[in-house]
KEBA-421853 format. One line per field, with one value per residue (C-alpha): x, y, z; residue in one letter. Coordinates in pm, whole numbers. Each point is the difference from the previous one (the first is absolute). Example, Ala and Ser with C-alpha at 12.3 -4.5 7.8 and 13.67 -1.06 7.14 Angstrom:
2
x: (1230:137)
y: (-450:344)
z: (780:-66)
guvex: (A:S)
***
This chain:
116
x: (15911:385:108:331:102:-14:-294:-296:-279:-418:-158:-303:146:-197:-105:78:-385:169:-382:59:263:70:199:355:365:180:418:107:250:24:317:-1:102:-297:-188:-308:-158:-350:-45:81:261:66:-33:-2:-275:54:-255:-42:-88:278:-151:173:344:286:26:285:-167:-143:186:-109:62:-54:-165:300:278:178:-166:-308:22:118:-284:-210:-192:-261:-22:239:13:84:118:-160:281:-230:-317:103:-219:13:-182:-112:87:-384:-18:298:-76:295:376:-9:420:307:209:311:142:-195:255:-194:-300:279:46:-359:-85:256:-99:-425:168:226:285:241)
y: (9213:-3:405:142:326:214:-206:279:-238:50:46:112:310:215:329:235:-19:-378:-123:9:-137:27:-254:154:-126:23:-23:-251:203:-228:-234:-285:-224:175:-268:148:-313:97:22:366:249:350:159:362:163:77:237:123:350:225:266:-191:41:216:-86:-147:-320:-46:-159:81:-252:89:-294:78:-54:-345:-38:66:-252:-242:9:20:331:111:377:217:-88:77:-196:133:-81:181:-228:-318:-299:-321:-242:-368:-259:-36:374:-121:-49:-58:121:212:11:39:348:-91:340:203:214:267:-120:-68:371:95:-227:140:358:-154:-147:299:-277:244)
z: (7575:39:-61:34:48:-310:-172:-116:108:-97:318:168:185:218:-6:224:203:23:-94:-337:-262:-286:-307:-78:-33:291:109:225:254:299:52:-127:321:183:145:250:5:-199:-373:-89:-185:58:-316:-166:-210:-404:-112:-401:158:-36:177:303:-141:95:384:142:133:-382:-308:-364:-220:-366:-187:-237:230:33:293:-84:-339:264:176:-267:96:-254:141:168:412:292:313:344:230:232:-63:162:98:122:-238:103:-259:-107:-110:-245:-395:-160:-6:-322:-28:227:40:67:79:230:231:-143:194:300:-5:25:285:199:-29:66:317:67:39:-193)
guvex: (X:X:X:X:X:X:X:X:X:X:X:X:X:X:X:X:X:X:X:X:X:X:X:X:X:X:X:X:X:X:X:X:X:X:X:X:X:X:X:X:X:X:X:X:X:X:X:X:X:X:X:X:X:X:X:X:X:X:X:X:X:X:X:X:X:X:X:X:X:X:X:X:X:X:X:X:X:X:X:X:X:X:X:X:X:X:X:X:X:X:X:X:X:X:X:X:X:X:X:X:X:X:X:X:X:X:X:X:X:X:X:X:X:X:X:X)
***
């Protein structure tokens, strides 16, 4: 599957014991011209708990928001700029919609890898 950076992707992404996964939409954050030579994307966590909310390295997005109507979000998220994972292509579903805009997400990697 052909992603580009900014698509919110339905993956299998792991959980944190990294033997289990579980089904969720995910954000493509990698460059686009980054080739490695296998099959995978770096991509960040969205989550529907907003218990995790309210940390730098974390974006709310209200289902409300023009964002979150762009990306057709049935609850209120949150990106985990801090919950990053590679994916291989055949943990890929489907890309669900492309953000066009995400320097918000821009900001919150940078503080996650202190690159401020």
């Amino acid at each position: 599957m052909k992603t580009r950076r900014g698509d919110v992707i339905l993956v299998l992404f792991p959980n944190s014991d990294l033997r289990t996964a579980k089904r969720r939409p995910a954000l493509v954050i990698q460059r686009d011209e980054l080739s490695s030579g296998l099959a995978q994307t770096i991509v960040a966590m969205i989550s529907s708990n907003l218990a995790r909310r309210g940390h730098p390295s974390r974006i709310f997005v209200s289902r409300d928001s023009a964002e979150g109507k762009a990306a057709g979000l049935r609850l209120d998220s949150v990106i985990m700029a801090d919950n990053l994972a590679t994916i291989l292509e055949t943990e890929m579903d489907s890309i669900l919609v492309h953000l066009p805009d995400i320097k918000t997400v821009d900001v919150a990697l940078k503080h996650t890898l202190a690159l401020d």
